[in-house]
N, C-alpha and C positions, 0 to 999 in steps of 0.2 A: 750468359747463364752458366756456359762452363766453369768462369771463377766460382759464383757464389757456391757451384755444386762441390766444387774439389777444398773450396774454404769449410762448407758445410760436414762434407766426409773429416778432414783435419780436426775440427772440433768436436766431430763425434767422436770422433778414433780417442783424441785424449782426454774426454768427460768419462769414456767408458773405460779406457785405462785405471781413471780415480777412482769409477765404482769395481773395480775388477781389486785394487788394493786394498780400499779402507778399509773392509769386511776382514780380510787376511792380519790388519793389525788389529782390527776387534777380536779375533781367534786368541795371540798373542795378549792382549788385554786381559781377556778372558780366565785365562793360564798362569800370568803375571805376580810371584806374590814382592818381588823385591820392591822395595817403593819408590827409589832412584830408577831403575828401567820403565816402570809402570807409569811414573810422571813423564819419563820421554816419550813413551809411546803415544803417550794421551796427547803430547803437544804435536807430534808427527800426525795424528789424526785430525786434531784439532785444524792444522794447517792444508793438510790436503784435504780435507770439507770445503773447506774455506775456497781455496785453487781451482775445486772441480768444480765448483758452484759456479764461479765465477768461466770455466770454460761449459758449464750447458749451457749459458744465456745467449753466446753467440751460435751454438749450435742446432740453437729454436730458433733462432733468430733468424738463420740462414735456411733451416728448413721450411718455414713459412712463404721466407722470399723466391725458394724454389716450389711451394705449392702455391702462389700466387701466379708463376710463369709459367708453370707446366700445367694448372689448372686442377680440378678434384675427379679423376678419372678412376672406376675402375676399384674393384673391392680388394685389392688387395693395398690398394691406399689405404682404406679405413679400419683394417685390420692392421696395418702398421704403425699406423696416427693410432690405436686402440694400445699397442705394445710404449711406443712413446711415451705415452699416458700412464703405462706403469712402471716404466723406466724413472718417470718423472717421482713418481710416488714411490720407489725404493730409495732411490736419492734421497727423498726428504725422509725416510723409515731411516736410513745411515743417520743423518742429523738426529734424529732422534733418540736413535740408541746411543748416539755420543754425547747425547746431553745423562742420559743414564750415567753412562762412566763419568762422566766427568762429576755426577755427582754423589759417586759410590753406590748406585740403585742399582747393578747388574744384575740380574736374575738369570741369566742362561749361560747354558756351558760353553765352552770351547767348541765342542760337537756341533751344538745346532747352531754356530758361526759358521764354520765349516760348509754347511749346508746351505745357509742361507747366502755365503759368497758366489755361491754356483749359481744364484735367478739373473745378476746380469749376462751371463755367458749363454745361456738358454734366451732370455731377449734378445737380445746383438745376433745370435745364429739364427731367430725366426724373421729378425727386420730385416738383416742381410737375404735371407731366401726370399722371404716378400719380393724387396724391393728388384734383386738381380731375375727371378726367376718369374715372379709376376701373373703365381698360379690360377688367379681368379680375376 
């Protein structure tokens, strides 16, 4: 069980890297008016949607295989698997605010990118404390 946990940590670590960037190139988007910069930005985003997607599938993956082993114990499991869950659902809010840019439909600023790249770092700091600290 140690691999799949230290496989599972890995692929959290770099899903949540992709959700820690994209948001930072939506700001840059945002802000964007030259049309040769704004096309690259859109395809850097386009590609790391695509990368990070493809790194959360094994990182549910592996979290399942470790709450299959370790069992469903314990509330601050279900407050984590709760956070997951929105982790999951900001993921696909990125996909969808880059279906906007991609199709000139932005409606928000720079600002409230800004703001809105801060909700994975506030997840990842309450599943980290969950998980390590294990308050309930």
């Amino acid at each position: 069980m140690l691999w799949i946990k230290a496989l599972h940590i890995v692929f959290v670590i770099s899903w949540f890297a992709g959700l820690f960037y994209l948001p930072r190139i939506f700001v840059n988007l945002a802000q964007e008016t030259e049309t040769v910069a704004h096309a690259r930005l859109l395809l850097m985003a386009r590609k790391l949607y695509r990368f990070t997607s493809m790194l959360m599938i094994p990182a549910l993956v592996f979290g399942v295989w470790l709450w299959l082993g370790y069992g469903f114990k314990g509330g601050w499991l279900h407050a984590k698997l709760a956070l997951v869950v929105l982790a999951i659902g900001y993921h696909h809010a990125c996909g969808s605010l880059l279906k906007k840019f991609e199709n000139a439909a932005n409606k928000r600023s720079h600002t409230w990118y800004r703001w809105f790249n801060e909700v994975p770092v506030v997840l990842l700091l309450a599943i980290v404390i969950l998980v390590v600290v294990k308050p309930f």
